[in-house]
Backbone as a ProteinNet text record, in pm:
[ID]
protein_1_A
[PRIMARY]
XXXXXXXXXXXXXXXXXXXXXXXXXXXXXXXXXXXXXXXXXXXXXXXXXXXXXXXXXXXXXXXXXXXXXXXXXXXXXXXXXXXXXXXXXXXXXXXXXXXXXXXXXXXXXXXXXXXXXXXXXXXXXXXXXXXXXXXXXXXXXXXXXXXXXXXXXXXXXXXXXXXXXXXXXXX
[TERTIARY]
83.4	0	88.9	51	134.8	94.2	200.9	162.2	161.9	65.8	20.3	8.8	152.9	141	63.8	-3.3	-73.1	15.4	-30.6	45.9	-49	-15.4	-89.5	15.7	-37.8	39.9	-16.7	55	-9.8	77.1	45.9	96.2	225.7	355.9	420.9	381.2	255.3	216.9	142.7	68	3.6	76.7	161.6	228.5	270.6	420.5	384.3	291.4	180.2	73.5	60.4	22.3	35.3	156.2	262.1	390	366.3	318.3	379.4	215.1	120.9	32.1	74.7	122.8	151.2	272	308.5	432.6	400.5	266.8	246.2	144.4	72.9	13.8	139.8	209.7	310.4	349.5	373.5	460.1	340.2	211.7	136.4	106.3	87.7	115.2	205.5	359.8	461.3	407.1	398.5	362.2	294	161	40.6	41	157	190.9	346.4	410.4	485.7	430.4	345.8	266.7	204	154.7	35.8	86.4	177.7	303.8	367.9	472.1	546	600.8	479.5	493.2	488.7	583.5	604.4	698.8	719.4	855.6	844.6	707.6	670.8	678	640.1	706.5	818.3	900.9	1024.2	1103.1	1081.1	1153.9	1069.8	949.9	852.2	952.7	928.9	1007.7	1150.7	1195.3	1351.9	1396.1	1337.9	1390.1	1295.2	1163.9	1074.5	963.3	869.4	718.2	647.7	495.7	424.6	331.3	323.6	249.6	129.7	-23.6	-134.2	-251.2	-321.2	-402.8	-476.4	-488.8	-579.5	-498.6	-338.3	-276.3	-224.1	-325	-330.5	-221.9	-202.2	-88	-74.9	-65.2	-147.3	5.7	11.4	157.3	165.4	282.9	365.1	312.6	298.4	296.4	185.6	183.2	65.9	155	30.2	36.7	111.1	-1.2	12.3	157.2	258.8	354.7	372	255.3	292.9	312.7	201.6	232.2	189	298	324.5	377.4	429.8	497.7	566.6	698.1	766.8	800.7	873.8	922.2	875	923.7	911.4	1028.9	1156.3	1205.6	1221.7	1089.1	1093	988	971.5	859.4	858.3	749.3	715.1	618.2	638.2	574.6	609	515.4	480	609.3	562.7	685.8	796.3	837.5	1031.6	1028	1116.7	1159.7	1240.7	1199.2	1256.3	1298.6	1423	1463	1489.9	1400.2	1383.5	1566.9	1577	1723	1711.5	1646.2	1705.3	1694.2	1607.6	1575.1	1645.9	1656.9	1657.2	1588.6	1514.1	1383.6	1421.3	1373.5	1366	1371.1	1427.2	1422.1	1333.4	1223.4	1151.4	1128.7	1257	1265.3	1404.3	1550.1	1621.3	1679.5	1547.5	1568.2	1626.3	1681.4	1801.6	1731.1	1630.1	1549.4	1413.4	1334.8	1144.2	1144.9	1248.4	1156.4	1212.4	1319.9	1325.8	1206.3	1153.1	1066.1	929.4	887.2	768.7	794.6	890.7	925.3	912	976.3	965.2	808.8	718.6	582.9	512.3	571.4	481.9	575.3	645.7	718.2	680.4	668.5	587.7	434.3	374.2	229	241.1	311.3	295	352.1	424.2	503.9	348.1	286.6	124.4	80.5	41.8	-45.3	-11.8	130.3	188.1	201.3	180.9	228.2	47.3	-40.9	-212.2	-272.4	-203.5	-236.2	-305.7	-231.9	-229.6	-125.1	-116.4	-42.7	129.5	227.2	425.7	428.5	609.8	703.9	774.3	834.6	961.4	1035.1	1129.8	1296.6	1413.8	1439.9	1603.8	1689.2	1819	1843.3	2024.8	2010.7	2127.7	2259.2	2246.8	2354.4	2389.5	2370.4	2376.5	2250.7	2217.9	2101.3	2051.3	2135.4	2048.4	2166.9	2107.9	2176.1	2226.9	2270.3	2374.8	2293.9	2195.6	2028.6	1944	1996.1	1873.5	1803.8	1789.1	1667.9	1702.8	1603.4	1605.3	1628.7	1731.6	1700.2	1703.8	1533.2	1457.3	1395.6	1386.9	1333.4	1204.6	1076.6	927.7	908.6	814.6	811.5	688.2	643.1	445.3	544.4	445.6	475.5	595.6	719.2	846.4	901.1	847.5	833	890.1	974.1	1004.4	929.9	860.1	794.7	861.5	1008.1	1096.2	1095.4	1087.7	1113.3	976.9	850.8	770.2	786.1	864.6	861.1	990.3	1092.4	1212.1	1122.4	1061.6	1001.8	878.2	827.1	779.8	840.6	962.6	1035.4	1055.3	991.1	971.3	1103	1199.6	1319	1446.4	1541.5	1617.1	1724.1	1774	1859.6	1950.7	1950.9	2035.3	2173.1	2318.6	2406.9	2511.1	2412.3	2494.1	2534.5	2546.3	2589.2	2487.6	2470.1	2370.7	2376.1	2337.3	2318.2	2231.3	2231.9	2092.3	2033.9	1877.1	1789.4	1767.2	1793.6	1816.7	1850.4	1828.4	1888.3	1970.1
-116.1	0	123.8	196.6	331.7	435.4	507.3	604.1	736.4	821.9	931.6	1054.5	1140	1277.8	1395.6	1432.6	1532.8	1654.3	1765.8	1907.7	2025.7	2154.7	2269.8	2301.1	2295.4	2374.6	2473.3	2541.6	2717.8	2759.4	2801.5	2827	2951.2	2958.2	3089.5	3212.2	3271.2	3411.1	3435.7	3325.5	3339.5	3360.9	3266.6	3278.3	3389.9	3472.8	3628.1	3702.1	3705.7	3788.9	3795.2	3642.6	3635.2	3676.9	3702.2	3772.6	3955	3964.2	4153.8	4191.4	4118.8	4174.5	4280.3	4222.8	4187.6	4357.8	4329.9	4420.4	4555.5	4555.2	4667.7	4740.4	4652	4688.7	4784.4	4698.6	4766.3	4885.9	4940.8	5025.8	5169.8	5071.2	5222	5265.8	5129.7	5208	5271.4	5233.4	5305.3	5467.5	5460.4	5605.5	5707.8	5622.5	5732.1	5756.9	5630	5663.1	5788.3	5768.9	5856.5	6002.4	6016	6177.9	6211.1	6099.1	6152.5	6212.5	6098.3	6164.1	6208.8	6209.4	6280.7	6380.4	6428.8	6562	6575.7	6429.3	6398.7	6518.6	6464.1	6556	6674.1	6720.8	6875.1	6960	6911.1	7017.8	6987.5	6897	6869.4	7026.1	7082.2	7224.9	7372.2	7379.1	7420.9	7495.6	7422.9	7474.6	7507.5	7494.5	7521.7	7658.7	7748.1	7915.7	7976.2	8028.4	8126.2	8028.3	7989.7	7920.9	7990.8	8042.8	8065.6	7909.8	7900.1	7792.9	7867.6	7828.3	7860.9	7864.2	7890.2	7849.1	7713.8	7684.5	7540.1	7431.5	7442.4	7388.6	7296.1	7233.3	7220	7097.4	7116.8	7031.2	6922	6790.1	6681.9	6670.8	6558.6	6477.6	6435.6	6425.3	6285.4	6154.5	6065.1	5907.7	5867.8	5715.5	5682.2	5683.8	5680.1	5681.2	5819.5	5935	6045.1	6091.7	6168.8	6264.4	6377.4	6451.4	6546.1	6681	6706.4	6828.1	6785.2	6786.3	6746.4	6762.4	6761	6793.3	6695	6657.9	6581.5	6550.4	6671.6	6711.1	6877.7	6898.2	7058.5	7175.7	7110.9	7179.3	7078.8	7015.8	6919	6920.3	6979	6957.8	6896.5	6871	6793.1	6915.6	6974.8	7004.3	6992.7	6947.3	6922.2	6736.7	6668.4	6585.2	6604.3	6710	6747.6	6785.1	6689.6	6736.3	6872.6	6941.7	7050	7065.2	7113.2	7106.4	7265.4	7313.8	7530.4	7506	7579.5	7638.4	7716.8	7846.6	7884.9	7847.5	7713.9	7677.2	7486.1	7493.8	7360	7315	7181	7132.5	7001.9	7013.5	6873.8	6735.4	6650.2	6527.9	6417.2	6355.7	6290.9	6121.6	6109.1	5977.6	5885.4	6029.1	5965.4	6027.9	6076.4	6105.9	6079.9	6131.7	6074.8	6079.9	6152.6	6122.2	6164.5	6150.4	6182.9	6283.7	6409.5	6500.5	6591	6520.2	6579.3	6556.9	6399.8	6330.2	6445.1	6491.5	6542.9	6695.4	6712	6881.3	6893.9	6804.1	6760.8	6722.5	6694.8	6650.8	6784.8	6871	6979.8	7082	7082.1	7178.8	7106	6988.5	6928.8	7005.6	6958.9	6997.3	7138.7	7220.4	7399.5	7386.3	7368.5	7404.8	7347.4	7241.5	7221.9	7289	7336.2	7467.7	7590.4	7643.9	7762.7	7755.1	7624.1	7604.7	7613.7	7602.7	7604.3	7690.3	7782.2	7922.3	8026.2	7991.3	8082.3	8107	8176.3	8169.1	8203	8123.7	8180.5	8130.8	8191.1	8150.5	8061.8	7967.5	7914.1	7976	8019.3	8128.8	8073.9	8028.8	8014.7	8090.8	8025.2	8117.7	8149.6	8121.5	8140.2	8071.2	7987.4	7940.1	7770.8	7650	7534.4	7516	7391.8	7441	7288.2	7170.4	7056.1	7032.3	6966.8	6936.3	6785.4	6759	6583.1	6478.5	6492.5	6398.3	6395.8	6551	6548.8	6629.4	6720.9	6799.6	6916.5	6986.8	7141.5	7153.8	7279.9	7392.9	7510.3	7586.4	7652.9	7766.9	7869	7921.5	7953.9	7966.9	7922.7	8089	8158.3	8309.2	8355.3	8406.5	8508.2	8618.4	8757.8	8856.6	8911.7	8879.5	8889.6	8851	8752.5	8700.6	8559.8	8473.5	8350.9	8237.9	8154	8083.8	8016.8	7951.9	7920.7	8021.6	8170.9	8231.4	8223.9	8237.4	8171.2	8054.2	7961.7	7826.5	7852.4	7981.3	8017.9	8075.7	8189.4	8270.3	8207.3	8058.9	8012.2	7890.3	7877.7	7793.4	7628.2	7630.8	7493	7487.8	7548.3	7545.2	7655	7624.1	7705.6	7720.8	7873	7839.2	7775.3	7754.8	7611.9	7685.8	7646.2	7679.3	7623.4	7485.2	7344.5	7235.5	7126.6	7047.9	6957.7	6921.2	6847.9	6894.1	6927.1	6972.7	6891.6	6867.9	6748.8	6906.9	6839.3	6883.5	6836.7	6722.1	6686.2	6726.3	6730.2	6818.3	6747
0	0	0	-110.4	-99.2	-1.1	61.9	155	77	84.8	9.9	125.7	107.4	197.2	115	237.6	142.5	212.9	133	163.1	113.6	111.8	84.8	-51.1	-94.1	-256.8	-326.8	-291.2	-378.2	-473.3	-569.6	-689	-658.9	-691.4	-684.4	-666.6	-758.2	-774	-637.5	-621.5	-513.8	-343.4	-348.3	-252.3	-227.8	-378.5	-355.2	-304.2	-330.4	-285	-161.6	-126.3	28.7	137.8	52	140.7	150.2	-33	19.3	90.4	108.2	131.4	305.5	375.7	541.6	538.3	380.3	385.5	365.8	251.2	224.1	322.5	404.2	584.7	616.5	671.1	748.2	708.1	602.3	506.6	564.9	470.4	495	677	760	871.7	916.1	894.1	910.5	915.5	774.3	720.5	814.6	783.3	911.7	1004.2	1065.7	1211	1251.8	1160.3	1153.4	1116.4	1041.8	981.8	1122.6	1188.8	1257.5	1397	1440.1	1587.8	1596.5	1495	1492.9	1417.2	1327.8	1273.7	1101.1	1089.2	903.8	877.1	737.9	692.4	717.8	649.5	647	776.4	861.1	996.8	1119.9	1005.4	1105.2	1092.4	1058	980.6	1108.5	1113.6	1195.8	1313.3	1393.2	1534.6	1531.9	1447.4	1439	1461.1	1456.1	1406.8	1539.6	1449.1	1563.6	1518.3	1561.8	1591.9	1670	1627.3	1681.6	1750.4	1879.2	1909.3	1931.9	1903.5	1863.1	1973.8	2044	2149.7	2095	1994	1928.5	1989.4	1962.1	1980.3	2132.8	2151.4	2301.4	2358	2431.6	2492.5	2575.7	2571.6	2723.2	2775.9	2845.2	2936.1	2830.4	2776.7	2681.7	2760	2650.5	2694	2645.9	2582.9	2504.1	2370.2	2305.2	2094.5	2140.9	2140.6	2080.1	2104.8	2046.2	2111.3	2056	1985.7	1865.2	1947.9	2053.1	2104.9	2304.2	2356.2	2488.9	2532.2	2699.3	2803.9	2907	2827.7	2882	3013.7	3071.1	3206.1	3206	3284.8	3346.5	3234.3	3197.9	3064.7	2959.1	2931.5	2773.6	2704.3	2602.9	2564.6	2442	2310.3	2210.9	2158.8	2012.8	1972.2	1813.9	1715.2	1607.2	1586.4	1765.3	1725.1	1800.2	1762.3	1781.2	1917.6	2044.3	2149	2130.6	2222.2	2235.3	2415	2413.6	2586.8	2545.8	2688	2740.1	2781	2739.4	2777.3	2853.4	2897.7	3063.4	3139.7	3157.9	3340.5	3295.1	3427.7	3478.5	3580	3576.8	3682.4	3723	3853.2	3882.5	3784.4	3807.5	3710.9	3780.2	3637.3	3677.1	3631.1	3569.9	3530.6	3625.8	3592.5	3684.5	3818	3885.5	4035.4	4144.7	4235.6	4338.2	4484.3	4469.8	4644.9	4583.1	4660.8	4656.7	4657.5	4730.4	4695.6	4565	4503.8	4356.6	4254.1	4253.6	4246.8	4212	4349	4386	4313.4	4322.9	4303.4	4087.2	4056.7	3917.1	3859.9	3944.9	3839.2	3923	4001.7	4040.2	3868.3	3854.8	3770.8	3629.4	3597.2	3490	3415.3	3617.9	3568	3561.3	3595.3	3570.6	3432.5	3368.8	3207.2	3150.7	3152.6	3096.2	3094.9	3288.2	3261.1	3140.3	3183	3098.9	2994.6	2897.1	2737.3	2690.7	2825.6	2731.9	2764.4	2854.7	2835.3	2744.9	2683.3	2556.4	2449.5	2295.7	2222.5	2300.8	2192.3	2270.9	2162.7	2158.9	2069.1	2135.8	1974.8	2040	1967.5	1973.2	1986.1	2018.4	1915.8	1866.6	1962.5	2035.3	2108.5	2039.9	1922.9	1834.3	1879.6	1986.9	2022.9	2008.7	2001.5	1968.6	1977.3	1829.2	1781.8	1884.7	1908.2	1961.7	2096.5	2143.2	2286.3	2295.8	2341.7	2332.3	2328.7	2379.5	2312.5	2230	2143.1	2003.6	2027.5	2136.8	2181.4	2092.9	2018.7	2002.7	2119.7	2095.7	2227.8	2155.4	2239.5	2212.2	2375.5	2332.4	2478.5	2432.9	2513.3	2518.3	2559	2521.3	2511.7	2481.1	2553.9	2597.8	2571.9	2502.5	2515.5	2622	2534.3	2614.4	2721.1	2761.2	2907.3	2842.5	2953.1	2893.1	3011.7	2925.2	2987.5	3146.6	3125.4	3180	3324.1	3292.2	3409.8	3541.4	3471.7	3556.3	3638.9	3592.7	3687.6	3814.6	3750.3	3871.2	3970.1	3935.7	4040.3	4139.6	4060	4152.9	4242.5	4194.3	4298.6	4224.8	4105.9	4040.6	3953.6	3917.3	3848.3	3880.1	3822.1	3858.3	3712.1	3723.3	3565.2	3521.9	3420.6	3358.7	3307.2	3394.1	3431.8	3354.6	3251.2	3257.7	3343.4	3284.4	3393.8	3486.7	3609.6	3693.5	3825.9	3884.1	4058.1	4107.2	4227.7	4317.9	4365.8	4327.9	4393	4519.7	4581.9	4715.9	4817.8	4950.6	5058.8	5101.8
[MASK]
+++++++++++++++++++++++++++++++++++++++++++++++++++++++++++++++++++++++++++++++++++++++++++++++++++++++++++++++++++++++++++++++++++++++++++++++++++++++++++++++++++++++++++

């Protein structure tokens, strides 16, 4: 008695099909997901110089899908996409913190740069001096009618100016 294996046999073309189908998914999500978070080609260019940011333009916490226009830390923000780190202040750190109450002091100086970026219309302003920082960040200073956003968070005790370098917020 002969033994008879059976198998699935699909013709070449077909098989193609069944490969780029999965590929050309991917491709176009690539795409939409890249246009949609992070800005797409067309306004990687945007924030670089002077930007008007818009009152429409509203701002949540980073994290999740979205990251197009958000508030990283207390000097990080995301807008059209492109991290941008405020160059006059420095804030509490809230990812790699050294005691609780840098911790606590960092998502109070977080949630105020939210408040202050949905305020109302600012610039971001080139501050003519190195255009990205050793992580990729624009650096950019955040600006209401001549006022820099940054200095609001000194005078309320949530940052302090950025000197360079790292200091503990710790006692």
């Amino acid at each position: 008695m002969a033994h008879v294996s059976r198998f699935n046999y699909r013709p070449k073309k077909q098989r193609t099909l069944y490969l780029s189908i999965p590929v050309w998914i991917a491709l176009v999500g690539t795409i939409f997901y890249y246009d949609r978070d992070f800005g797409g080609m067309l306004s990687v260019n945007s924030p670089m110089d002077q930007s008007t940011v818009t009152a429409d333009q509203n701002f949540t916490f980073c994290g999740g899908l979205s990251q197009r226009n958000c508030v990283v830390d207390g000097d990080t923000i995301r807008f059209a996409g492109i991290k941008i780190r405020v160059v006059d202040v420095d804030t509490p750190e809230i990812h790699d913190y050294k005691c609780e109450q840098e911790l606590k002091r960092g998502l109070r100086a977080k949630s105020r740069m939210l408040e202050l970026v949905n305020e109302g219309p600012f610039k971001i302003v080139s501050t003519g001096g190195d255009d990205e920082d050793r992580y990729g960040r624009k650096l950019r200073r955040l600006m209401r009618n001549g006022l820099s956003l940054g200095e609001f968070l000194i005078d309320e005790g949530l940052a302090r100016r950025y000197a360079g370098g790292r200091r503990s917020w710790c006692l």
